[in-house]
N, CA, C and O atoms as CSV, one atom per row, in Angstrom:
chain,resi,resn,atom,element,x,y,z
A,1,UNK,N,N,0.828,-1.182,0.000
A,1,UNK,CA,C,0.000,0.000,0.000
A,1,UNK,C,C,0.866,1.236,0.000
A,1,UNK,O,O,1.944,1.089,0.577
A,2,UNK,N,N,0.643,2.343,-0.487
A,2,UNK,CA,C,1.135,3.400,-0.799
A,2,UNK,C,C,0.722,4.210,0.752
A,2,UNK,O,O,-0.392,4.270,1.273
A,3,UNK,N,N,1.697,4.641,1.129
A,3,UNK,CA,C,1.438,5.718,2.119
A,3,UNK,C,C,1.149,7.002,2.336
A,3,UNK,O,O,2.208,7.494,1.947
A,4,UNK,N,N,0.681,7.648,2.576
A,4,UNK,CA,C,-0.342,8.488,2.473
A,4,UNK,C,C,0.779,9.471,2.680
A,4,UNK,O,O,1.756,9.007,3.267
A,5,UNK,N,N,0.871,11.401,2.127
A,5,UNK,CA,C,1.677,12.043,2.488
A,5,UNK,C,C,1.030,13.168,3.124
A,5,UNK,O,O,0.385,14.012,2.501
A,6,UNK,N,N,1.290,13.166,4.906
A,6,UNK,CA,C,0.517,13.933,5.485
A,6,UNK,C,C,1.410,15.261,5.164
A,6,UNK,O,O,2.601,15.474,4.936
A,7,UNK,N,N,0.312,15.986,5.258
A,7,UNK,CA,C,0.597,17.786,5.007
A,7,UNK,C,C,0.835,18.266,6.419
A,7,UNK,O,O,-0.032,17.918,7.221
A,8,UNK,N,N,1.770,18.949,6.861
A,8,UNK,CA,C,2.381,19.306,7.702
A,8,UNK,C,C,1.431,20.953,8.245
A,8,UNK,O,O,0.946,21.762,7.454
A,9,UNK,N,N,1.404,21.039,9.536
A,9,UNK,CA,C,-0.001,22.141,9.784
A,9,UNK,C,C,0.887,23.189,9.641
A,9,UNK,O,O,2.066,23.210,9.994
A,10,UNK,N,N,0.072,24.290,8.953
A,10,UNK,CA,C,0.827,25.751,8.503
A,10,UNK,C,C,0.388,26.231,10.042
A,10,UNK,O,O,-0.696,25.879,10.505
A,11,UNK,N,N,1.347,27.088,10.817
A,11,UNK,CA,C,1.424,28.028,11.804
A,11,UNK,C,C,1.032,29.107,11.099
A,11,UNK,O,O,1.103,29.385,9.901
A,12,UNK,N,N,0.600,29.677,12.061
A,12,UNK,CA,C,0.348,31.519,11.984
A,12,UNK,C,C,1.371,31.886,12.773
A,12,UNK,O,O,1.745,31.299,13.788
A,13,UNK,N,N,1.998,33.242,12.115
A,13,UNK,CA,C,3.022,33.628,13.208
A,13,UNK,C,C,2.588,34.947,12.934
A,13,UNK,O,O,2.354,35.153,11.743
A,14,UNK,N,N,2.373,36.136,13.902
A,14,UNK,CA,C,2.024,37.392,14.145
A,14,UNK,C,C,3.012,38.052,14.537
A,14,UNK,O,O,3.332,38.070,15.726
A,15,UNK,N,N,3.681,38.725,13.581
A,15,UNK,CA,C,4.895,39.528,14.343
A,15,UNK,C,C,4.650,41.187,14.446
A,15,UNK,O,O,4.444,41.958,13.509
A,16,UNK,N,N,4.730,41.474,15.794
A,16,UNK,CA,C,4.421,42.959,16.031
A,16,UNK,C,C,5.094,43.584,16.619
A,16,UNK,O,O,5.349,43.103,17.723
A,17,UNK,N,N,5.765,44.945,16.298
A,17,UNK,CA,C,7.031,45.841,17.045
A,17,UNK,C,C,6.130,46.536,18.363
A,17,UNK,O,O,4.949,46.472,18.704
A,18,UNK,N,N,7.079,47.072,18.779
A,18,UNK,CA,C,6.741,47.593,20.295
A,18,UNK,C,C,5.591,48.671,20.166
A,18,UNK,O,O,4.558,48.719,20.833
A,19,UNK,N,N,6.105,49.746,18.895
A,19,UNK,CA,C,5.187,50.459,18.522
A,19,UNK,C,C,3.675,50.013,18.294
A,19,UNK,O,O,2.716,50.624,18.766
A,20,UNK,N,N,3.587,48.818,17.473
A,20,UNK,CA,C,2.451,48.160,17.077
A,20,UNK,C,C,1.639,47.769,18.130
A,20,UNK,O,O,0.409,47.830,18.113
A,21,UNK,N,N,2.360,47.344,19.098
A,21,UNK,CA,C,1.443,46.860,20.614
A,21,UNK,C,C,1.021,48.125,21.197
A,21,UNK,O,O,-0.135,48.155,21.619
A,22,UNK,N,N,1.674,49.089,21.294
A,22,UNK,CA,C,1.577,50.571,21.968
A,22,UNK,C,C,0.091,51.242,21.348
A,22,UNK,O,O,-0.801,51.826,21.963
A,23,UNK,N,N,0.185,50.969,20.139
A,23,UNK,CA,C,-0.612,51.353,19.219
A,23,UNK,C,C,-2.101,50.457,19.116
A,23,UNK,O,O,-3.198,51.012,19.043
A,24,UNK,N,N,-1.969,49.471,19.123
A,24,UNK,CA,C,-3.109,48.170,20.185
A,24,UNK,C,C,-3.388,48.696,21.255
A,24,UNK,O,O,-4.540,49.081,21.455
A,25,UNK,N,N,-2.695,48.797,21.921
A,25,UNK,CA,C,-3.501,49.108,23.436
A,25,UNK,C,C,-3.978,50.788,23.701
A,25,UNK,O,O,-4.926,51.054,24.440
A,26,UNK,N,N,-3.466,51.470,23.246
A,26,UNK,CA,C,-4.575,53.055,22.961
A,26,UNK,C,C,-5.733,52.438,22.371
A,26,UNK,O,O,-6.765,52.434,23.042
A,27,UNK,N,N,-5.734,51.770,20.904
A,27,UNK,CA,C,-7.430,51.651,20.433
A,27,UNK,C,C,-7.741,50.701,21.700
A,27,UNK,O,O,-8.561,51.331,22.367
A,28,UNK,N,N,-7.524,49.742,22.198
A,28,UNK,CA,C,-8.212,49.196,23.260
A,28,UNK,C,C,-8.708,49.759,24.579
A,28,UNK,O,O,-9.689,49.527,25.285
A,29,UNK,N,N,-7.657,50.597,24.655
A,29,UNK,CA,C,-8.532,51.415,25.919
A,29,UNK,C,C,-9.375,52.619,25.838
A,29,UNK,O,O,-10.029,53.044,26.790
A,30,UNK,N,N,-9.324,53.327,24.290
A,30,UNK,CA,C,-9.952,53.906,24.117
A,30,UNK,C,C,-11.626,53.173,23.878
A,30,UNK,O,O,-12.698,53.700,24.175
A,31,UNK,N,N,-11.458,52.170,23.415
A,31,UNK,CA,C,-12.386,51.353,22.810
A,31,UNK,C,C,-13.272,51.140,24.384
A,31,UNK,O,O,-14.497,51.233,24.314
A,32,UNK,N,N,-12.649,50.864,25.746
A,32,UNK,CA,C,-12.996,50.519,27.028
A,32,UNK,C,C,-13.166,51.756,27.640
A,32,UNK,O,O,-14.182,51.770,28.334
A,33,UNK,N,N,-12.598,52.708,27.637
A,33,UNK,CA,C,-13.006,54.019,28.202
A,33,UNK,C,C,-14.485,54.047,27.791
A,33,UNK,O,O,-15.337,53.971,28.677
A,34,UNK,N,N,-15.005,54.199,25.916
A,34,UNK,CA,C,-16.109,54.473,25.465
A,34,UNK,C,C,-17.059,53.615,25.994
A,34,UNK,O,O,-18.037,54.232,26.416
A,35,UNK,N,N,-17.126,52.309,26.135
A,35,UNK,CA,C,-18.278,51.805,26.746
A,35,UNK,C,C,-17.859,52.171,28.296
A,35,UNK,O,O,-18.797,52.886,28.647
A,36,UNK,N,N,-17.296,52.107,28.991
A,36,UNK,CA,C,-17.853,52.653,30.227
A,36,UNK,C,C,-18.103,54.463,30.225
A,36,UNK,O,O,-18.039,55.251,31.169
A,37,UNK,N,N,-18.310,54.627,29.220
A,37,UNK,CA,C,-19.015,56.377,29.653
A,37,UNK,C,C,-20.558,55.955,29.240
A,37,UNK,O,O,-21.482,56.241,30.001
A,38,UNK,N,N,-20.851,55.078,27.672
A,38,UNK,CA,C,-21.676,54.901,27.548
A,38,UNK,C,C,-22.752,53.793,28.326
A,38,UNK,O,O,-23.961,53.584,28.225
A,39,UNK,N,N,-21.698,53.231,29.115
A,39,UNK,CA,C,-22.632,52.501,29.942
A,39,UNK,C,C,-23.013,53.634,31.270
A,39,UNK,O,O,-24.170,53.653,31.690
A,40,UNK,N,N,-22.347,54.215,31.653
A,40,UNK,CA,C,-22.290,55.275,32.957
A,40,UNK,C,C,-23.767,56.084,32.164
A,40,UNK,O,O,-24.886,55.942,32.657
A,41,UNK,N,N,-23.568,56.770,31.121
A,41,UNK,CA,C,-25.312,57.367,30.453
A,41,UNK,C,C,-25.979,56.445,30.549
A,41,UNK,O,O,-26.828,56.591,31.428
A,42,UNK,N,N,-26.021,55.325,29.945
A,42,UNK,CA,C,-27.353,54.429,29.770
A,42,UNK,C,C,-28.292,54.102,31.353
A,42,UNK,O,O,-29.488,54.010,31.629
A,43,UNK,N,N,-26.531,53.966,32.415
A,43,UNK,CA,C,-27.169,53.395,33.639
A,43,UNK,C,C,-27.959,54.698,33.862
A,43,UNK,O,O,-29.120,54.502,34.220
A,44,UNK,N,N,-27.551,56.112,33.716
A,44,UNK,CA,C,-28.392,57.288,34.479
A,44,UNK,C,C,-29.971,57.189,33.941
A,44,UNK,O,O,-31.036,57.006,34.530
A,45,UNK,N,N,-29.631,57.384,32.618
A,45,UNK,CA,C,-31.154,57.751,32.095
A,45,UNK,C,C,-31.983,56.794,32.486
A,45,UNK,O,O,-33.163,57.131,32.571
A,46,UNK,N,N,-31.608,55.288,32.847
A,46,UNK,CA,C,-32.315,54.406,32.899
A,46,UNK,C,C,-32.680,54.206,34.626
A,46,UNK,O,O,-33.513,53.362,34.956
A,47,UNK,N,N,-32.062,54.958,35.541
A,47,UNK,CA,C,-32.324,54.929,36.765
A,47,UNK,C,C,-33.131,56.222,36.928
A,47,UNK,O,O,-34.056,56.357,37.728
A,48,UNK,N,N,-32.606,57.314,35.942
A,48,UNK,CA,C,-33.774,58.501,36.228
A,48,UNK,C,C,-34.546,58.744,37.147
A,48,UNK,O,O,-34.569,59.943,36.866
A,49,UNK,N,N,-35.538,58.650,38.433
A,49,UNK,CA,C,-36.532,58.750,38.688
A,49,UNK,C,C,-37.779,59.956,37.674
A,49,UNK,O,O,-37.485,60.987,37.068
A,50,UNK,N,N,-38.780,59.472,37.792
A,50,UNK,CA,C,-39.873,59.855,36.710
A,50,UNK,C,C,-40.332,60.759,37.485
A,50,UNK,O,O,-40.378,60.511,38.690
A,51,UNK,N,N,-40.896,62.340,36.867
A,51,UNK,CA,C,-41.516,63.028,37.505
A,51,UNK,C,C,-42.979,62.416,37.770
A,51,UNK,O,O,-43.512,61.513,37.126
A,52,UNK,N,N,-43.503,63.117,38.866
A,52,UNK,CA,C,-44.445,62.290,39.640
A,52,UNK,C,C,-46.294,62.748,38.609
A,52,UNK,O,O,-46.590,63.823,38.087
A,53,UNK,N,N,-47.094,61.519,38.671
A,53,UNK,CA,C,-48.009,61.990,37.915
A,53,UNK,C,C,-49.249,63.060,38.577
A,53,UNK,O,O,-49.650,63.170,39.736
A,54,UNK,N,N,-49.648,63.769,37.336
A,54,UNK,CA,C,-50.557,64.875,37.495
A,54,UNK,C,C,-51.935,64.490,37.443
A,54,UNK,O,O,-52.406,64.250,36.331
A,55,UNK,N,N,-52.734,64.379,38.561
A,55,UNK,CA,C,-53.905,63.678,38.216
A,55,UNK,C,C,-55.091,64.662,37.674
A,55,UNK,O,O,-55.802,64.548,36.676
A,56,UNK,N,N,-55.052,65.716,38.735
A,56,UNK,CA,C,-55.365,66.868,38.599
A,56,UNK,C,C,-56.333,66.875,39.707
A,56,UNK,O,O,-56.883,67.963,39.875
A,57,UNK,N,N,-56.752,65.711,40.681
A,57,UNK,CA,C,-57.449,65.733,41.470
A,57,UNK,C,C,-57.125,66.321,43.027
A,57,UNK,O,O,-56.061,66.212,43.638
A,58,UNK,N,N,-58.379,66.980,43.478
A,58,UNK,CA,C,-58.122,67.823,44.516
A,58,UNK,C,C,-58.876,66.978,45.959
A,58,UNK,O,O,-60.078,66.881,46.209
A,59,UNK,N,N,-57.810,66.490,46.675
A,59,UNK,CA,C,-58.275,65.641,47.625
A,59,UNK,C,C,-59.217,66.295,48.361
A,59,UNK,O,O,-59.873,65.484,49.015
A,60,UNK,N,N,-59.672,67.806,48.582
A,60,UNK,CA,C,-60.889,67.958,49.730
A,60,UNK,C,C,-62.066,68.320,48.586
A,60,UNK,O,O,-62.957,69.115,48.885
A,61,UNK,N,N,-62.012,67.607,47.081
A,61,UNK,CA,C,-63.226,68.276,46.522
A,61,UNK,C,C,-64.277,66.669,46.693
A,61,UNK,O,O,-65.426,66.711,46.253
A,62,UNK,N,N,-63.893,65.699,47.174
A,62,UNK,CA,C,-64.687,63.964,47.613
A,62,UNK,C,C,-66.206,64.856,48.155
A,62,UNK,O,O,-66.112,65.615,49.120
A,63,UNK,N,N,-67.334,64.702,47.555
A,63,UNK,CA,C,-68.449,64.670,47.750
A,63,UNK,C,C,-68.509,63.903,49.274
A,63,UNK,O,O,-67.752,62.957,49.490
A,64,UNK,N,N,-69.663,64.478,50.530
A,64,UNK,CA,C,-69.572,63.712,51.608
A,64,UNK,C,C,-70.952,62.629,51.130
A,64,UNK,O,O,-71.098,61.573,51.745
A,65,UNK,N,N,-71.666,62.914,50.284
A,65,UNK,CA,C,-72.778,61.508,49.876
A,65,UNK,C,C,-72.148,60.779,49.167
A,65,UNK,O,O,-72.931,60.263,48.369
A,66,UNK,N,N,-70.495,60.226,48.911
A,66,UNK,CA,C,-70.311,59.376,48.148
A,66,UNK,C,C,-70.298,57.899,48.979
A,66,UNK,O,O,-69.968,57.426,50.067
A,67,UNK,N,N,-70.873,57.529,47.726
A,67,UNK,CA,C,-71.739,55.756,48.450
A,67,UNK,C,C,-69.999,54.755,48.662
A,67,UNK,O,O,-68.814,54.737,48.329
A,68,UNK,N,N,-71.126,54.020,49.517
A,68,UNK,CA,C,-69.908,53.107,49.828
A,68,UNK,C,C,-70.315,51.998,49.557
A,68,UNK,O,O,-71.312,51.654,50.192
A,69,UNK,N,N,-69.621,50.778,48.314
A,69,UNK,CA,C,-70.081,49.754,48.205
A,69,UNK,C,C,-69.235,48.517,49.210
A,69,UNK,O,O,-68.079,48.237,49.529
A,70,UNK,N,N,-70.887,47.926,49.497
A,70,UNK,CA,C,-70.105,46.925,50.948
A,70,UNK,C,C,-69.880,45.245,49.846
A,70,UNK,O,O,-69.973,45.404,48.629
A,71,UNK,N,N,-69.765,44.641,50.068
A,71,UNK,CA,C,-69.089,43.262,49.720
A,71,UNK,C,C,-70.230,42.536,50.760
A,71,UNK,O,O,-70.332,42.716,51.974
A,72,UNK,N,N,-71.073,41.638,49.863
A,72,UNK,CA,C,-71.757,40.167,50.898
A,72,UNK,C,C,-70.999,39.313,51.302
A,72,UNK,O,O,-70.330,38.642,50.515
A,73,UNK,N,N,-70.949,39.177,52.442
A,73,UNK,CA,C,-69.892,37.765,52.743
A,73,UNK,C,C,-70.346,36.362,52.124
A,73,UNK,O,O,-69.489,35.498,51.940
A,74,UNK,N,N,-71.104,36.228,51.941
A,74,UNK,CA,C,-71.906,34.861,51.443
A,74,UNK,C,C,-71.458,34.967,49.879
A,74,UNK,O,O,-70.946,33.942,49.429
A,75,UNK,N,N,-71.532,35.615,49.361
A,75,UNK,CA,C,-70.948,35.351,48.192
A,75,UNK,C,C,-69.568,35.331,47.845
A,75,UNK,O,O,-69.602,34.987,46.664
A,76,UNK,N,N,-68.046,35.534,48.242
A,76,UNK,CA,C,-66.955,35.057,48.589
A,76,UNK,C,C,-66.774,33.573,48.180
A,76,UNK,O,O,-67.243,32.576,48.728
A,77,UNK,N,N,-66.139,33.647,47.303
A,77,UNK,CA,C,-65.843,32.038,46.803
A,77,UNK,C,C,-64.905,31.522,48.145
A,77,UNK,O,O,-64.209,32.226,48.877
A,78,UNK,N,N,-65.152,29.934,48.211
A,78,UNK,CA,C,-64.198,29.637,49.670
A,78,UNK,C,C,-63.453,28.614,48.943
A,78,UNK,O,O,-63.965,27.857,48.118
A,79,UNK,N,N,-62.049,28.623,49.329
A,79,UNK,CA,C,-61.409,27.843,48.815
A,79,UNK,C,C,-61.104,26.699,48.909
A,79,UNK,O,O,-60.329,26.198,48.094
């Protein structure tokens, strides 16, 4: 039988000067500065508290004939 001729695995080799890494790590921390400012906005707006709502109702204008509905006890589903 003929033997098979395995192909030998190609490496990657990455070669980078001092400058080149220097130059990597500014875009990277610039890149990390930007999401934490934009996360620091997102968290504010999103913690915001909401101004409070306007109903327009005036608590001493309650009519004193307003009815009061009572509840039958007998009708109460029992569990």
């Amino acid at each position: 039988m003929a033997e098979r001729k395995r192909r030998q695995a190609t490496k990657i080799k990455f070669e980078v000067s001092r400058s080149g890494i220097g130059g990597i790590a500014v875009v990277c921390f610039c890149i990390f500065l930007w999401m934490f400012l934009f996360g620091v906005w997102t968290g504010q707006s999103l913690l915001k508290p909401e101004p409070p709502v306007v109903t327009g109702f005036d608590s001493g204008s309650v009519p004193q004939e307003a009815t009061v509905i009572e509840f039958d006890e007998s009708k109460k589903s029992k569990p």
